[in-house]
C-alpha positions, 0 to 999 in steps of 0.5 A, spaced: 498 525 488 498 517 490 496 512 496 500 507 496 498 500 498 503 495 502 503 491 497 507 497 493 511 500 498 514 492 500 518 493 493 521 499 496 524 496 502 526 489 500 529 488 492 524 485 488 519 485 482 517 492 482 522 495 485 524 499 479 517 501 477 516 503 485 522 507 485 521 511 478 514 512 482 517 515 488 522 518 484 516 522 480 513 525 486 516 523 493 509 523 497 507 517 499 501 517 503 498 509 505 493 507 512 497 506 519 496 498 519 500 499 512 506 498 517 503 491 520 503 488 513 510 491 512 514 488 517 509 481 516 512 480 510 519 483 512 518 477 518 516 472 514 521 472 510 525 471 515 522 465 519 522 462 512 530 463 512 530 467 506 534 472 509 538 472 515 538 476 521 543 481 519 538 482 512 532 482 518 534 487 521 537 492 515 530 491 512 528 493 518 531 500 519 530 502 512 523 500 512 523 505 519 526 511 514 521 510 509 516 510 513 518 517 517 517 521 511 509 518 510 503 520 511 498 515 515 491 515 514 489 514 522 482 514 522 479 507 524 472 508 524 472 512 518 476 506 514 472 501 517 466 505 515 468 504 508 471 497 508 465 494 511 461 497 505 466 494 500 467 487 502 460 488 499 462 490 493 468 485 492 472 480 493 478 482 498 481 480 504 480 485 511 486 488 510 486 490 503 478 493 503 482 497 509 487 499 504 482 501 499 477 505 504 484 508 507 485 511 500 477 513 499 477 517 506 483 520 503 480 522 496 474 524 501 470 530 498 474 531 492 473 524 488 477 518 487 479 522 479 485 525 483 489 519 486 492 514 484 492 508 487 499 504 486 498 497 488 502 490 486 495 486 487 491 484 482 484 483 486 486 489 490 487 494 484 481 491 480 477 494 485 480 500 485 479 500 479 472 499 479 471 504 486 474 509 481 481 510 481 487 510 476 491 504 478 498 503 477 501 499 475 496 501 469 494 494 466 495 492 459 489 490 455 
């Protein structure tokens, strides 16, 4: 099983680097769960490009609909005050962005009572996937020491 954090799941709807290794990841094993404010960043990096004139309106809106058909086959972490509980006490810890210890504390609650050693955390940001590493989890992209 694998919690896949928005900066993996990107790849997955606009071609770019990543896309392959997140694709075999998919194809490897097909559930995807992520928290529910995963769908924010998404379409903030699908707009993004768009107002920065890298896509067209027509790209826009075809990213668009396949990042919605991506998104009905996921599961979704909805508990706010369970992932703010946690991310409060990693923002302690680490030095991550709102978002991403929301992300990181979204893949704690799902691990809940069984422990981190069975997720892996899949995660294209470095800083973010250090800290993964360190609450515990098998981060992919595994890094080359």
């Amino acid at each position: 099983m694998k919690y896949w954090d928005a900066s993996a799941l990107v790849p997955l709807v606009v071609a770019e680097h990543g896309t392959e290794q997140a694709r075999s990841w998919l194809r490897d094993d097909p559930t995807i769960i992520t928290w529910a404010w995963t769908r924010v960043e998404i379409t903030s990096a699908i707009e993004r490009r768009f107002r920065e004139k890298l896509i067209t309106r027509a790209v826009r809106n075809s990213l668009l609909a396949r990042f919605e058909r991506l998104a009905e086959q996921w599961d979704e972490v909805t508990d706010l005050f369970a992932v703010r509980q946690r991310a409060l006490r990693l923002l302690a810890r680490h030095p991550l962005r709102a978002a991403d210890a929301g992300q990181l504390a979204a893949a704690l609650v799902v691990a809940g009572e069984q422990g981190v050693s069975g997720l892996a955390f899949v995660c294209f940001d470095e800083r973010l996937g250090a800290a993964a590493e360190l609450e515990g989890f098998r981060v992919l992209p595994e890094t080359k020491d």
